[in-house]
Structure formats: structure tokens, C-alpha cells
C-alpha positions as CSV (number, residue, x, y, z in Angstrom):
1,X,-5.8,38.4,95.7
2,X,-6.5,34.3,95.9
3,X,-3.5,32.9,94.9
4,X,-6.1,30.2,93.0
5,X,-7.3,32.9,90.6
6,X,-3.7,34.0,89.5
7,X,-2.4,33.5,85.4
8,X,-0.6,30.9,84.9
9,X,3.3,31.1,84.3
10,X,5.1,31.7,81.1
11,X,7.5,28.7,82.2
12,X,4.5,26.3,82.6
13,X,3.1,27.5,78.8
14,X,6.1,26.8,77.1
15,X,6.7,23.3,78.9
16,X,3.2,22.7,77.9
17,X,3.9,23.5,73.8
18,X,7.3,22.6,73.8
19,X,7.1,19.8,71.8
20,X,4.3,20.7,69.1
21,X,6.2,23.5,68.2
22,X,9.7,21.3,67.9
23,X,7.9,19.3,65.1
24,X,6.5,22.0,63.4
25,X,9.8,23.9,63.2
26,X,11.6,20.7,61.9
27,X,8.9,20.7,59.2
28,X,9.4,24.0,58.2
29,X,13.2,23.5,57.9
30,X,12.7,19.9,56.1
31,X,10.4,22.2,53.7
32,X,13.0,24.7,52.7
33,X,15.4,22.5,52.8
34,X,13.4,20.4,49.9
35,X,13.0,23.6,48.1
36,X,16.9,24.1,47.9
37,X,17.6,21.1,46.4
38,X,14.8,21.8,43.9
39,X,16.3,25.3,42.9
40,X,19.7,23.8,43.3
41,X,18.9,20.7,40.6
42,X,17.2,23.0,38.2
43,X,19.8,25.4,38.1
44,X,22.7,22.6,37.6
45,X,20.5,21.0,35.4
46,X,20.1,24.7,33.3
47,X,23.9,25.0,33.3
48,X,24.5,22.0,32.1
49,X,22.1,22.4,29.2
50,X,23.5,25.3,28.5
51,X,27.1,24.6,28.1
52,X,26.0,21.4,26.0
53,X,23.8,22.9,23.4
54,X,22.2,20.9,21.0
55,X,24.2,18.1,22.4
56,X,22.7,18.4,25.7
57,X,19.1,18.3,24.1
58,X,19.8,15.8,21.6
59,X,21.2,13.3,24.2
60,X,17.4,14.3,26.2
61,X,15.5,13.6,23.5
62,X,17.5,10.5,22.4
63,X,16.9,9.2,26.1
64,X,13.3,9.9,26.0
65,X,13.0,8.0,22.5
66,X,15.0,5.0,24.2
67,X,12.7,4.5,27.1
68,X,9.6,5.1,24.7
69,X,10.8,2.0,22.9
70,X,10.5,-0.1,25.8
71,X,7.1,0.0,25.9
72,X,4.9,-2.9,24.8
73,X,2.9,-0.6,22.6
74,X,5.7,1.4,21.2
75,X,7.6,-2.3,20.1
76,X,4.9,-3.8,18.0
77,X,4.5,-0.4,16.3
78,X,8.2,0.3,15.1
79,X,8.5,-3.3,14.7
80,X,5.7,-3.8,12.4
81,X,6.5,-0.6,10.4
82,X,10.2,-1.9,9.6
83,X,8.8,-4.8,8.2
84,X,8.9,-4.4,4.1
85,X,6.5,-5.3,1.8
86,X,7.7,-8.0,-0.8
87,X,6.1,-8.1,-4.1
88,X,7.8,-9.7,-7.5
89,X,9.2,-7.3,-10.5
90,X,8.1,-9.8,-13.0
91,X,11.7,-11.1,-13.0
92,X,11.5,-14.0,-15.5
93,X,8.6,-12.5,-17.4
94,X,9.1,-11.2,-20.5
95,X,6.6,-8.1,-21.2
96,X,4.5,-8.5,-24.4
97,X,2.0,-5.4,-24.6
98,X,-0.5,-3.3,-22.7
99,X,-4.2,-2.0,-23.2
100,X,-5.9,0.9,-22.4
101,X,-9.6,0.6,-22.1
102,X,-12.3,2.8,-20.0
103,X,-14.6,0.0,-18.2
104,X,-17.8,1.0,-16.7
105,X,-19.1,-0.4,-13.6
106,X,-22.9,-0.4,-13.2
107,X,-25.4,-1.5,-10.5
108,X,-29.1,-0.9,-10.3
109,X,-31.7,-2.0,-7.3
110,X,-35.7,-1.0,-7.7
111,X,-38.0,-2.3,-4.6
112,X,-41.9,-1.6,-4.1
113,X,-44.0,-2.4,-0.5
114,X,-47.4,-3.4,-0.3
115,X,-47.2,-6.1,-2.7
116,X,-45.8,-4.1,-5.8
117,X,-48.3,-1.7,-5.0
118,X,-46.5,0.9,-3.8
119,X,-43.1,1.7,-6.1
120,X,-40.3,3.0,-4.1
121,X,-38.0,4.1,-6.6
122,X,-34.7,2.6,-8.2
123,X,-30.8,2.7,-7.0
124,X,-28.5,3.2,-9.6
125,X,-24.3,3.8,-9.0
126,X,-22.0,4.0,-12.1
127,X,-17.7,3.8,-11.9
128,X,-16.6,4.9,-14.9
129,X,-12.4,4.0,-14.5
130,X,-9.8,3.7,-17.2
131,X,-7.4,0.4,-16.4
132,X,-4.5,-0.7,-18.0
133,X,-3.9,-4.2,-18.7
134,X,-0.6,-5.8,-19.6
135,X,0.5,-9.1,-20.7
136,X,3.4,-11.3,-20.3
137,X,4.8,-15.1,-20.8
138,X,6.8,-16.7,-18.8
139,X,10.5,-17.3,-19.7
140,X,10.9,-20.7,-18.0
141,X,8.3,-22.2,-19.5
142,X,8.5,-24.2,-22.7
143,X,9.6,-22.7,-25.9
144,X,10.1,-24.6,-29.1
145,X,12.4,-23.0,-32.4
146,X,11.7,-25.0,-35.9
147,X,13.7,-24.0,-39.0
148,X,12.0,-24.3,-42.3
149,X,13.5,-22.8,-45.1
150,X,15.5,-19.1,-43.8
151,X,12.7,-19.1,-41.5
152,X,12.5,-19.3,-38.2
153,X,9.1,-20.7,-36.3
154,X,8.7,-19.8,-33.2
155,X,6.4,-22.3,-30.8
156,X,5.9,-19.4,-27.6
157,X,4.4,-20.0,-24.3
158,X,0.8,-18.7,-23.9
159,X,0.4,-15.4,-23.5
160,X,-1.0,-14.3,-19.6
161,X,-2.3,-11.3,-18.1
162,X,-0.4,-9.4,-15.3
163,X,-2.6,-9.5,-12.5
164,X,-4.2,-7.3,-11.0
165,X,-4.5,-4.7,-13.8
166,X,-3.7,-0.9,-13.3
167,X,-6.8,0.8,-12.2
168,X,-6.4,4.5,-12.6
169,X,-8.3,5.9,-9.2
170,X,-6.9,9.5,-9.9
171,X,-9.3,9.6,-13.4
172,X,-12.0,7.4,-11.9
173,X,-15.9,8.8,-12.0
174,X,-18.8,8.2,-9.7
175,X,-22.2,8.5,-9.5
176,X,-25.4,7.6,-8.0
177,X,-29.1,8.2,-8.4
178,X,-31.6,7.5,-5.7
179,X,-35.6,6.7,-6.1
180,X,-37.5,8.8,-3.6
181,X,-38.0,6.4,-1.1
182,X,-34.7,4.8,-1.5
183,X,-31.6,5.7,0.9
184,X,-29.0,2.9,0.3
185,X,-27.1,4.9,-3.0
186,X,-23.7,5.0,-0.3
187,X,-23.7,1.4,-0.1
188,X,-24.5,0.1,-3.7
189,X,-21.0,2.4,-4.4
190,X,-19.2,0.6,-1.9
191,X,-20.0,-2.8,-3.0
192,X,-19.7,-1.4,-6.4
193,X,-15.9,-0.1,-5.7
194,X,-15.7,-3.8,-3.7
195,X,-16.2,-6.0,-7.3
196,X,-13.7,-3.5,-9.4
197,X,-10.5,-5.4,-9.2
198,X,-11.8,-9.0,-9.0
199,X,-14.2,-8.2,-12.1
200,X,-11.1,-6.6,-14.0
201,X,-8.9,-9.8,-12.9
202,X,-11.6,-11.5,-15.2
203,X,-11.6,-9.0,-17.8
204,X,-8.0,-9.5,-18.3
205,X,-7.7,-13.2,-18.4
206,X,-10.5,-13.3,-21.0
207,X,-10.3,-14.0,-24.6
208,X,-11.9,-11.1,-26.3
209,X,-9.3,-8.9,-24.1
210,X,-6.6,-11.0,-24.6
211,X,-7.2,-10.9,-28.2
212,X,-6.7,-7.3,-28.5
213,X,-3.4,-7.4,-27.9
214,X,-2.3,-10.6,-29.3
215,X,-0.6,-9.6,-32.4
216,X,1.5,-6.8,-30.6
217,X,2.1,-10.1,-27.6
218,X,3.0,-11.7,-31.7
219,X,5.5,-9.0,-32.6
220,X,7.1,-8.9,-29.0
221,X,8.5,-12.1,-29.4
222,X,9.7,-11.8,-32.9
223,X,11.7,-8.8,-32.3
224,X,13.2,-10.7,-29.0
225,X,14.0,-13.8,-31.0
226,X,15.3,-11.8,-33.4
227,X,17.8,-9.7,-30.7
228,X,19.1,-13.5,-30.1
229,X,19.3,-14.1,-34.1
230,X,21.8,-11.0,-33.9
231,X,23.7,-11.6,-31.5
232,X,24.6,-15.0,-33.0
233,X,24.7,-13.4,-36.2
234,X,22.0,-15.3,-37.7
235,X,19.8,-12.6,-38.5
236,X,21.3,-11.7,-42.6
237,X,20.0,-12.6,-46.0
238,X,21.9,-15.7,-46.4
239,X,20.4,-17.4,-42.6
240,X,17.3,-16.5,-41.6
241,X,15.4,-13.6,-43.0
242,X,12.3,-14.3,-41.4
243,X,10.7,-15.0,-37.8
244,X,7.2,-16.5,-37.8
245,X,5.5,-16.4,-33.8
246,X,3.4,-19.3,-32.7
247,X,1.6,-19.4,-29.7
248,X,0.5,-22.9,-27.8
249,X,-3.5,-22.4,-27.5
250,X,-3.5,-21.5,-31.4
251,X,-3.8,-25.3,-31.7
252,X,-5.0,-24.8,-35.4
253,X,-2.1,-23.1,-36.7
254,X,-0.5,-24.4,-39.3
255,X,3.1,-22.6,-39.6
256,X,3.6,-22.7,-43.9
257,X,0.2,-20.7,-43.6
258,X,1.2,-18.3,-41.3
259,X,2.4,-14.9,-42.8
260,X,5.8,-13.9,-40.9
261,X,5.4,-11.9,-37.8
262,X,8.8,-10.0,-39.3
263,X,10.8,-10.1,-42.1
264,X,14.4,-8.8,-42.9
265,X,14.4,-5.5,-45.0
């Protein structure tokens, strides 16, 4: 045989993939070793959760909610929601008298194309909503207490709405009717909704509803000048026996003409 044409040796084939298969063996112990310390941590970390309890869960979930707060997002959110909204109580008000009334909202829009020649149809919403309104005057400003006789006269503050009045939304009706080549019912409501409370704002500050309620607003003040008359134990048939209520936009009142808002019985 040619000596040219023999295999090559076993020696020469491992010198020739010695190295290769050093790395690859070194991989494959730097994988499982990986993988132990995987299994290892999970099962230390199982062990410990299980000899903790609810502790051991509380104290991950309290951790979690700890680093969540450090986010920017996370911040502004619970720092905006801890922040309470401030409104006043009416402290230095003295209540006088409320009003139920049913108000009714309405708003109609008709249009026509083709110079009026073509008719389009009409919009019409309706809000049908009962409201209460309530009244007050203010204890710091200017009262004024004349005797004549066993009567007392009473010079009030002006009477004032309590603002904005009480719109009762869970009673509140709705409705809409559309022309046939009209589309827009959705927004007439919502503009409709839109004017409730300023329009009711009005409502309240004006005369004809103020009105309504101004001889309860009357009888509010007697009885709470008359606590004070009792407590000072002026309130009997040989002081005052009567209370008389004057308020400061009846400019034309004249008090020996007014009948008494209360009288002793």
C-alpha cells in the first residue's frame, strides 16, 4: 500500500479539534451551571415564602407598590388624588328657606335650502328638571334692632340665593325631536344641558323667585331674633311681645304699617 494513501491518525484528529471542543464543553458546564442557580434561587425563594406567609407576600407587594411610586407617572397621580376639594359650609350664613320648582329647558332650530324653498324640518330638545333653590343672609353684614313700643323692628340684611341651586339629575327628563332632514338633535341637548346651571344661577337671583320665598326668609329671622329675645329673657308679656322683620331693599317700608312677622301667644 502507498504510504500517501493511508487514514490519518487518531492522535492527529484530536490535536486538530482539541480546542473547539474545550470551548464547547466549558459552555455546556457554564449552562448548567446557570440552571442551578436558577433552581437553587427559586427554591430558596419558595421556602422563604413559605415560612413567611402572608408576611412574605405582603412585604412583596408592599415593595412593588414602593418602586411603583417612584415613577414620574405614578407621583402626579397619587399626588393629585390626595389633594381635597375645599368648598364653604355656609358658615356665617344663616339659612332662611328653600323652593322647589320643576324648570323646563327648551330649544328649537328650523332651517330650509334653496332659498326657503326647500324646508328641512325643525330641532326641538326639552329638560324638564326639578331644582331646589335656597336662600340665606349673611350674618356679618349689617343688622339694625329699633324698639317701638314691646316691639321689636328688625332692619335684616338682604336676603341672597345660595348659588348654584340643587339640580336634581336623578328626576331629570329629556327629549328631542328631529325634522327629516335634520341630524343635530345630540348637540342642541348638549348645549341645552350646557346653559342649565348658569340659567338657574339667574333664576335664583331673580325677583319673582326670590319673592316666593320672602315671607318664609321673613319668619326665619323673627323666630331667630326671638331665640336671642329668650335667652336674654326678653321675650314675656311685660318686654317685647312682638318681632316685626324688615329687610334693606324694601326701601318703602314703613315699620308702624307693617303687621308683626310674630307675636307672643
Amino acid at each position: 500500500m502507498n504510504p500517501e494513501t493511508l487514514p490519518p491518525r487518531p492522535n492527529h484528529v484530536l490535536a486538530t479539534y482539541r480546542w473547539p471542543l474545550v470551548i464547547i464543553a466549558l459552555g455546556l458546564l457554564a449552562l448548567f451551571a446557570f440552571l442551578a442557580f436558577l433552581w437553587v434561587t427559586k427554591r430558596a425563594y419558595d421556602e422563604t415564602l413559605a415560612r413567611g406567609g402572608r408576611a412574605g407576600e405582603y412585604a412583596v407587594q408592599k415593595a412593588e407598590s414602593i418602586a411603583e411610586k417612584f415613577m414620574s407617572g405614578n407621583i402626579t397621580r397619587s399626588f393629585v388624588a390626595a389633594i381635597p376639594e375645599i368648598s364653604t359650609t355656609g358658615i356665617g350664613n344663616l339659612e332662611l328657606a328653600t323652593a322647589n320648582q320643576t324648570e323646563i329647558f327648551r330649544a328649537e332650530d328650523q332651517k330650509s335650502i334653496l332659498w326657503e324653498k326647500l324646508y328641512l324640518g325643525k330641532t326641538v330638545s326639552e329638560i324638564r328638571v326639578p331644582v331646589t333653590y335656597r336662600y340665606h343672609l349673611r350674618l356679618a353684614d349689617p343688622w339694625q334692632l329699633d324698639v317701638s313700643g314691646q316691639t321689636c323692628v328688625v332692619l335684616a340684611p338682604a336676603i341672597r340665593p345660595s348659588l348654584p341651586p340643587a339640580i336634581h339629575t336623578d328626576k331629570m327628563e329629556k327629549k328631542s325631536d328631529e325634522g327629516w332632514g335634520r341630524f343635530n338633535a345630540r348637540e342642541q341637548m348638549a348645549e341645552l344641558e350646557k346653559s342649565i346651571t348658569p340659567t338657574l344661577s339667574n333664576y335664583a337671583a331673580d325677583e319673582r323667585h326670590s319673592a316666593l320665598v320672602r315671607e318664609q326668609c321673613r319668619k326665619t329671622v323673627a323666630e331667630f331674633v326671638k331665640t336671642w329675645l329668650l335667652k336674654e329673657e326678653h321675650w314675656r308679656a311685660d318686654r317685647f311681645h312682638a318681632i316685626k322683620v324688615i329687610f334693606t331693599d324694601e326701601t318703602n317700608a314703613a315699620p308702624e304699617q307693617i303687621t308683626p312677622t310674630i307675636q307672643l301667644k
